[in-house]
VEXBA-87566 format. One record per residue: residue number from 0; x, y, z of N, C-alpha, C in turn. Coordinates in steps of 0.05 Angstrom, whole numbers, plus 32768, in hexadecimal, padded with zeros to 4 digits. Atoms other than C-alpha are relative to their C-alpha. Layout:
# residues N
{k->NUM npx->X npy->Y npz->Z capx->X capy->Y capz->Z cpx->X cpy->Y cpz->Z};
...
# end
This chain:
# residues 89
{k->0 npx->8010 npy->8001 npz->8018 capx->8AA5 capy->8F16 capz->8DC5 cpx->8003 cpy->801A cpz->7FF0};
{k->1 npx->7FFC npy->7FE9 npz->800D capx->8AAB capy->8F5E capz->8DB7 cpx->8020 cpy->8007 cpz->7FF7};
{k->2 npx->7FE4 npy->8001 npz->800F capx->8AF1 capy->8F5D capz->8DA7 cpx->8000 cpy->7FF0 cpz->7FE6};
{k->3 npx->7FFE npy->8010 npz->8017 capx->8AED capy->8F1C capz->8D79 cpx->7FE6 cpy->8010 cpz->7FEF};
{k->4 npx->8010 npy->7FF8 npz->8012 capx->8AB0 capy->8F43 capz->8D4F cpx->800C cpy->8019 cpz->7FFB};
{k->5 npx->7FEB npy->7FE6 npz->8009 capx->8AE0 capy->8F89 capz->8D48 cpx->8016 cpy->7FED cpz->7FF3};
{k->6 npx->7FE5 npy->8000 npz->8012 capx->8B1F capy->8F69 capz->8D36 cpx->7FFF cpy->7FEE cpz->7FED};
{k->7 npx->8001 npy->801D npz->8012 capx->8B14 capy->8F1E capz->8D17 cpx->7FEE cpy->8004 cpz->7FE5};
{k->8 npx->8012 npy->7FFE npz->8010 capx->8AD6 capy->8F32 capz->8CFB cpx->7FF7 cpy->8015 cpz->7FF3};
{k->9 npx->8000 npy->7FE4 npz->800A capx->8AE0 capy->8F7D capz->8CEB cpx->7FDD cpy->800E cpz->8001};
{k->10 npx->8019 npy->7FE8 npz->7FFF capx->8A98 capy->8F94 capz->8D04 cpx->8009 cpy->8017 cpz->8013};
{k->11 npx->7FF9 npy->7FE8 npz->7FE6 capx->8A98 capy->8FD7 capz->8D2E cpx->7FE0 cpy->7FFC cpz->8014};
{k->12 npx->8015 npy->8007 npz->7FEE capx->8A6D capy->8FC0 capz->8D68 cpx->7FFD cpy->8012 cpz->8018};
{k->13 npx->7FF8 npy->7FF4 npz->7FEA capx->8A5F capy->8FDD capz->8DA6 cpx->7FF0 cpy->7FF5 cpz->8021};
{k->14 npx->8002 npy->8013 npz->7FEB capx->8A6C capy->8FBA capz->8DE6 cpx->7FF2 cpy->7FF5 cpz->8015};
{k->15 npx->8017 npy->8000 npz->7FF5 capx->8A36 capy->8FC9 capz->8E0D cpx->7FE8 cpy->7FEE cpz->7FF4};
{k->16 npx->8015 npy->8019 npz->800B capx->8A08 capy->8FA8 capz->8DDE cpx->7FFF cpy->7FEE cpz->7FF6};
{k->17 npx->7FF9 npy->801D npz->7FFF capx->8A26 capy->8F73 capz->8DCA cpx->7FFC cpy->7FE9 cpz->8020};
{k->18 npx->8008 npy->800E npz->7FEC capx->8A24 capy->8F5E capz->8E18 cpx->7FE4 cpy->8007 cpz->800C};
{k->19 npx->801B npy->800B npz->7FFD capx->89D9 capy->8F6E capz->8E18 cpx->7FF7 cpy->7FEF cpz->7FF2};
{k->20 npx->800C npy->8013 npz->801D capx->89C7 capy->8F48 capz->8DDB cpx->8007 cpy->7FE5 cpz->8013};
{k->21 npx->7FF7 npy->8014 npz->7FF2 capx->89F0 capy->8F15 capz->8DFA cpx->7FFC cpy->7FF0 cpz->801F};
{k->22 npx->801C npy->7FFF npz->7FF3 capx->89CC capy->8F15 capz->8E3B cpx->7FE2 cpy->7FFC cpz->7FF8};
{k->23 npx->8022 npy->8014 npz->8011 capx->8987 capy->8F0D capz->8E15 cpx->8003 cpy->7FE2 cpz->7FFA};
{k->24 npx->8000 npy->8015 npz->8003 capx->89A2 capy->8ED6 capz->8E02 cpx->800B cpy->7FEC cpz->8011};
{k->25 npx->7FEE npy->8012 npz->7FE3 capx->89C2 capy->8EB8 capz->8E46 cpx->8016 cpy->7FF5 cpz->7FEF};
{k->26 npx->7FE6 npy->8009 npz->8006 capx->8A04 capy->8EB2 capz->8E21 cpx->8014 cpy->8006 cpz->8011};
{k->27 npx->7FEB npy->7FFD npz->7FF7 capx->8A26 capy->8ED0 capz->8E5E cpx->8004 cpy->7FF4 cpz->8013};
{k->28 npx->7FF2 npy->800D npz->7FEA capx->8A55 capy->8EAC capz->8E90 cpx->7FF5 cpy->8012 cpz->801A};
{k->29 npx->8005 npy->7FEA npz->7FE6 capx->8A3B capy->8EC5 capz->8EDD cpx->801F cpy->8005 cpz->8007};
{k->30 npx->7FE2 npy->7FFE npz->7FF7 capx->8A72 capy->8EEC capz->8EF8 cpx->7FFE cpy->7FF9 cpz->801C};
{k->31 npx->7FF9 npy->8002 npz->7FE8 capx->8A90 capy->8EDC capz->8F41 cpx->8006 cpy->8014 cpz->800E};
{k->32 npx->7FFE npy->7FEA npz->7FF5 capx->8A83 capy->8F13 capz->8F71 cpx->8016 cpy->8001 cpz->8014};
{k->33 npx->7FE9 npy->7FFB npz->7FE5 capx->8AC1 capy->8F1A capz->8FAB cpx->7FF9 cpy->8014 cpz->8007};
{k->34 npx->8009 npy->7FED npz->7FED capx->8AB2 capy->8F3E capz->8FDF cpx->8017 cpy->8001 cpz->8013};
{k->35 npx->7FEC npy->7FF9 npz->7FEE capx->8AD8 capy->8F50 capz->9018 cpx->7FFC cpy->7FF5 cpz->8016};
{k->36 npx->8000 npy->8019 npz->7FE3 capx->8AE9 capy->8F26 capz->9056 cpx->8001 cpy->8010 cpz->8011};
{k->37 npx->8003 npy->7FEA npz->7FE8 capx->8ACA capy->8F4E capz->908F cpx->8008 cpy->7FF0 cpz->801F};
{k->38 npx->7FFC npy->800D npz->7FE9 capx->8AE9 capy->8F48 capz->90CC cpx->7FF4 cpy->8004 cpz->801C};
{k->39 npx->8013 npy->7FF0 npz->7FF0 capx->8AC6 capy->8F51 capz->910E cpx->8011 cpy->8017 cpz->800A};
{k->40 npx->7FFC npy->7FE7 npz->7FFA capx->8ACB capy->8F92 capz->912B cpx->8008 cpy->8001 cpz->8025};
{k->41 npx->7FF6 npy->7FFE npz->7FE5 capx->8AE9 capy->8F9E capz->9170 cpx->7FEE cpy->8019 cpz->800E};
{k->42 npx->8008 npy->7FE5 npz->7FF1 capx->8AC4 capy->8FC9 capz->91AD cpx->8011 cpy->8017 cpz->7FFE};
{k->43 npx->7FF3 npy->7FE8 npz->8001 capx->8AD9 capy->9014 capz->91A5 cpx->7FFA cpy->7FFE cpz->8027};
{k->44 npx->8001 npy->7FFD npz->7FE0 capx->8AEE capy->902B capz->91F1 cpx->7FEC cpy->8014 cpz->8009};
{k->45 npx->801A npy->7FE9 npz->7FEF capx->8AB3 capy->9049 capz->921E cpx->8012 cpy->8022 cpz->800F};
{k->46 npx->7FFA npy->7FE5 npz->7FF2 capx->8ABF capy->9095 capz->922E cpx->7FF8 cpy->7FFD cpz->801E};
{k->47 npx->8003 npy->7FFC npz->7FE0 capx->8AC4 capy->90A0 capz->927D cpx->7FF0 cpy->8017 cpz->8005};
{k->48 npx->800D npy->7FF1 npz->8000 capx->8AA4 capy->90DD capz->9276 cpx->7FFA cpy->8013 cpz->7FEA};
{k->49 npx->800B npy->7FFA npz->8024 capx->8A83 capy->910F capz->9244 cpx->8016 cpy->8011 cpz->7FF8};
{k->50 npx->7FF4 npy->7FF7 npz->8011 capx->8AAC capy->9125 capz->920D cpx->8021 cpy->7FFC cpz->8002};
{k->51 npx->7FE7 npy->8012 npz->7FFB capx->8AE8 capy->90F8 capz->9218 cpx->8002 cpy->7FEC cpz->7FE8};
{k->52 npx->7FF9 npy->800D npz->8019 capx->8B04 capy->90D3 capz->91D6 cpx->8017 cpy->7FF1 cpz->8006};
{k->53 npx->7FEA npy->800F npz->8007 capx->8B32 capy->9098 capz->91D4 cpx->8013 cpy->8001 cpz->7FED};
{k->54 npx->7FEC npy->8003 npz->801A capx->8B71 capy->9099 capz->91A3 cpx->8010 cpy->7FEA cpz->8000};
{k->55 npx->7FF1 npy->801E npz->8005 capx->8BAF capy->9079 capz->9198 cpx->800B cpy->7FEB cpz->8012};
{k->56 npx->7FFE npy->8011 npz->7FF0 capx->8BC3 capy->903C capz->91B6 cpx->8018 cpy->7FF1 cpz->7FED};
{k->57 npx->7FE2 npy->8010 npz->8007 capx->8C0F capy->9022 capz->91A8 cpx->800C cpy->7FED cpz->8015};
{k->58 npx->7FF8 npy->8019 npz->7FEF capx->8C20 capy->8FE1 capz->91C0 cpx->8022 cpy->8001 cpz->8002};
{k->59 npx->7FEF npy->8010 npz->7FED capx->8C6C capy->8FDF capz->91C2 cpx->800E cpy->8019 cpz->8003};
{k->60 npx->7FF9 npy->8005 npz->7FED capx->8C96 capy->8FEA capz->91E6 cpx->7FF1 cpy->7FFE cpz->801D};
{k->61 npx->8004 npy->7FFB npz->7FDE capx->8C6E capy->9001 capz->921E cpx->7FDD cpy->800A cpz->7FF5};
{k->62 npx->8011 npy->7FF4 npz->800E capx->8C1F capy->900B capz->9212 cpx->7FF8 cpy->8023 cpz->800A};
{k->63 npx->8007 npy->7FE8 npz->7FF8 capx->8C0A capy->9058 capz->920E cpx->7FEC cpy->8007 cpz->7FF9};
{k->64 npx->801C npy->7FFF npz->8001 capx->8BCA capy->9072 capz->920F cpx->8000 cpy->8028 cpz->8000};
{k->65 npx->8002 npy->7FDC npz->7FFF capx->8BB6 capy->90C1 capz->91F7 cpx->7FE2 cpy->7FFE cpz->8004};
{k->66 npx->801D npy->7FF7 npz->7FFD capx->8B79 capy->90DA capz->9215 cpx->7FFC cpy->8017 cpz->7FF9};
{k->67 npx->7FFD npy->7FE1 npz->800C capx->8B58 capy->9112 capz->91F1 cpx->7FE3 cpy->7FFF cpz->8007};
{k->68 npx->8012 npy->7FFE npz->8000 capx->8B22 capy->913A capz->920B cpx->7FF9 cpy->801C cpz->7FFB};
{k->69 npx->8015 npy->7FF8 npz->800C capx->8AF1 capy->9171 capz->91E6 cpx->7FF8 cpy->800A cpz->8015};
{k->70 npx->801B npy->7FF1 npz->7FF1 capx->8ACA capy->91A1 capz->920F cpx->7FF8 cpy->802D cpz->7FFE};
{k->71 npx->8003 npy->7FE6 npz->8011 capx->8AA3 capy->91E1 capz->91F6 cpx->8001 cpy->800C cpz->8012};
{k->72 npx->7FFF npy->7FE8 npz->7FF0 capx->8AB4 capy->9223 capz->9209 cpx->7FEA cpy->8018 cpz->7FF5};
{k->73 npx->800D npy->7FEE npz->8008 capx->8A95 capy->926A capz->91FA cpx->8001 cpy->8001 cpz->7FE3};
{k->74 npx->8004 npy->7FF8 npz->8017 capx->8A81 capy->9282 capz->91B6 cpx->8005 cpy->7FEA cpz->7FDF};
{k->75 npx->8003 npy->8019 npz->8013 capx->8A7D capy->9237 capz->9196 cpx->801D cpy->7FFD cpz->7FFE};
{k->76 npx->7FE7 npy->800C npz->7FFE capx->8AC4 capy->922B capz->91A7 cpx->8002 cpy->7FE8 cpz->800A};
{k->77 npx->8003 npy->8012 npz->7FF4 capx->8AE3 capy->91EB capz->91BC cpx->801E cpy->7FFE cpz->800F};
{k->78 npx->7FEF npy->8001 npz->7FF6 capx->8B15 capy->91DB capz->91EC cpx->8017 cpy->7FDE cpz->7FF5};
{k->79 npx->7FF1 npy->801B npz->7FFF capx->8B4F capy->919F capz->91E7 cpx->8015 cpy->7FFD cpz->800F};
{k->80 npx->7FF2 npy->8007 npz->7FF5 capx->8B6E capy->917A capz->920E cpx->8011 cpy->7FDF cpz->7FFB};
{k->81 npx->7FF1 npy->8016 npz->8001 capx->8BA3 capy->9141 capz->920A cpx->8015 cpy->7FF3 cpz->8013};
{k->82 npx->7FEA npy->800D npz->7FF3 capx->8BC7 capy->910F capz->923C cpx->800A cpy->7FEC cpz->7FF9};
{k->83 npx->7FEC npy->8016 npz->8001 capx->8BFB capy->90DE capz->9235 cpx->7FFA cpy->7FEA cpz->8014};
{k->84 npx->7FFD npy->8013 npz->7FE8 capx->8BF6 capy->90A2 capz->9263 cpx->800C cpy->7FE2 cpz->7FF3};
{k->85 npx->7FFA npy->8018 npz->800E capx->8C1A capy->9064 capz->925D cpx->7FF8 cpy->7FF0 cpz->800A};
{k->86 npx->800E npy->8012 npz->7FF5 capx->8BFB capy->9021 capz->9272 cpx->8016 cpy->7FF2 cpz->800E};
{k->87 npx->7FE3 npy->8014 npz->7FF5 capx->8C2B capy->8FEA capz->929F cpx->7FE4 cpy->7FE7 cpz->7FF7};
{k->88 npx->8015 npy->8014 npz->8002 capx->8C0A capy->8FA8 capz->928C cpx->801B cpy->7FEA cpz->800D};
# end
C-alpha cells in the first residue's frame, strides 16, 4: 500500500503509519509465523567423577573418545588433563 500511495499516487507517506491506520482499520492480512522444528535433545554423558568433561566423539573409522579433566591447583589455578581412548564396539 505504501509503495502504490508514493509512486502511483505521488503522496510522501510514511510506512509505519500507513500500516497503523491500516490496522485501525483491520485492513491487514495475519502474517504466518515459522518457527523452528525442534528436535529432541539427546542425554549429555554423566561425569564418573568430579570435574571430568566429556568431548569429542568420532564415529568412523574406529570410535574415539577424549576425556578431559579440570582440577584446581594453588593460587586459583587450574590444572588439564587429556586422554585419548578408542572404543572397540
Amino acid at each position: 500500500m505504501t509503495a502504490w500511495l508514493r509512486y502511483r499516487e505521488g503522496f510522501r507517506v510514511n510506512r509505519k503509519r500507513v500500516r497503523r491506520v491500516m490496522g485501525e482499520h483491520e485492513l491487514l492480512v495475519l502474517q504466518r509465523v515459522h518457527r523452528a522444528k525442534r528436535t529432541s535433545q539427546r542425554n549429555k554423558p554423566r561425569a564418573e567423577r568430579p570435574h571430568q568433561y566429556w568431548g569429542i566423539d568420532m564415529s568412523v573409522p574406529q570410535k574415539a573418545t577424549w576425556e578431559m579433566r579440570v582440577w584446581p591447583l594453588a593460587f586459583g589455578l587450574q590444572g588439564l588433563d587429556a586422554n585419548h581412548r578408542k572404543r572397540r564396539w
